[in-house]
Structure formats: C-alpha cells, structure tokens
C-alpha positions as CSV (number, residue, x, y, z in Angstrom):
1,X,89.2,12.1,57.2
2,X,86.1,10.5,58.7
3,X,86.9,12.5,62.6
4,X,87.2,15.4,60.8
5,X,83.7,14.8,58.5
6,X,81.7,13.6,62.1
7,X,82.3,17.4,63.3
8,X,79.2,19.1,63.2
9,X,80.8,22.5,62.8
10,X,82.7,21.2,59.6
11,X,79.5,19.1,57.8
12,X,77.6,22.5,58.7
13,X,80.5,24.4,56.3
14,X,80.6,22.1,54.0
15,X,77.2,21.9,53.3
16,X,77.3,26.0,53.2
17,X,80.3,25.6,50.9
18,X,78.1,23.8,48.7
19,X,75.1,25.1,48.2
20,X,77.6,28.7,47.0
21,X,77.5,29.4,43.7
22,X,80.4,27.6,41.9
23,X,80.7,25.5,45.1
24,X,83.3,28.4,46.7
25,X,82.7,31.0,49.3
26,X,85.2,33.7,51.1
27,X,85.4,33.5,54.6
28,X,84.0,36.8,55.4
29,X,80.8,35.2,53.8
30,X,80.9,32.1,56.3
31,X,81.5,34.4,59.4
32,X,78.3,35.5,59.9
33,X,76.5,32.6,59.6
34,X,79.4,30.3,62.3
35,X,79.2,31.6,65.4
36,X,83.5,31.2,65.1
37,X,86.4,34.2,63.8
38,X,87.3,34.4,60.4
39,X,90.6,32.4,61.0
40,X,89.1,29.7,62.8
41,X,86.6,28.9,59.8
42,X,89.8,28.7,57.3
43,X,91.0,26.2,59.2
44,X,88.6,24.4,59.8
C-alpha cells in the first residue's frame, strides 16, 4: 500500500479523484490532465 501511495503519478490521481464532485471521476476526465492512455490511468 505505502509503494503504491509514494508514486507520484498515483498521489497526483488521487488527489484529482478527490477534489471531483462526489469524490468519482471517469477516466476520459483524467486523460487529459496525465500525460498516460486511458487504460494505464484505470490501472493505476
């Protein structure tokens, strides 16, 4: 749990996760804003 809240990427979704409306966002949302694919982010 803690490698995978010491990735930058991940803290950086999280914390875009977050401040959504209702706490939830789609990843089409998220894409823009990562410089990763659509898939990668739902994994992550």
């Amino acid at each position: 749990m803690f490698k995978a809240l010491g990735d930058p990427v991940r803290l950086r979704l999280l914390s875009t996760i977050a401040s959504h409306k209702g706490g939830e966002a789609c990843v089409c949302e998220l894409t823009g804003v990562f410089d990763l694919s659509g898939p990668t982010i739902s994994t992550a």
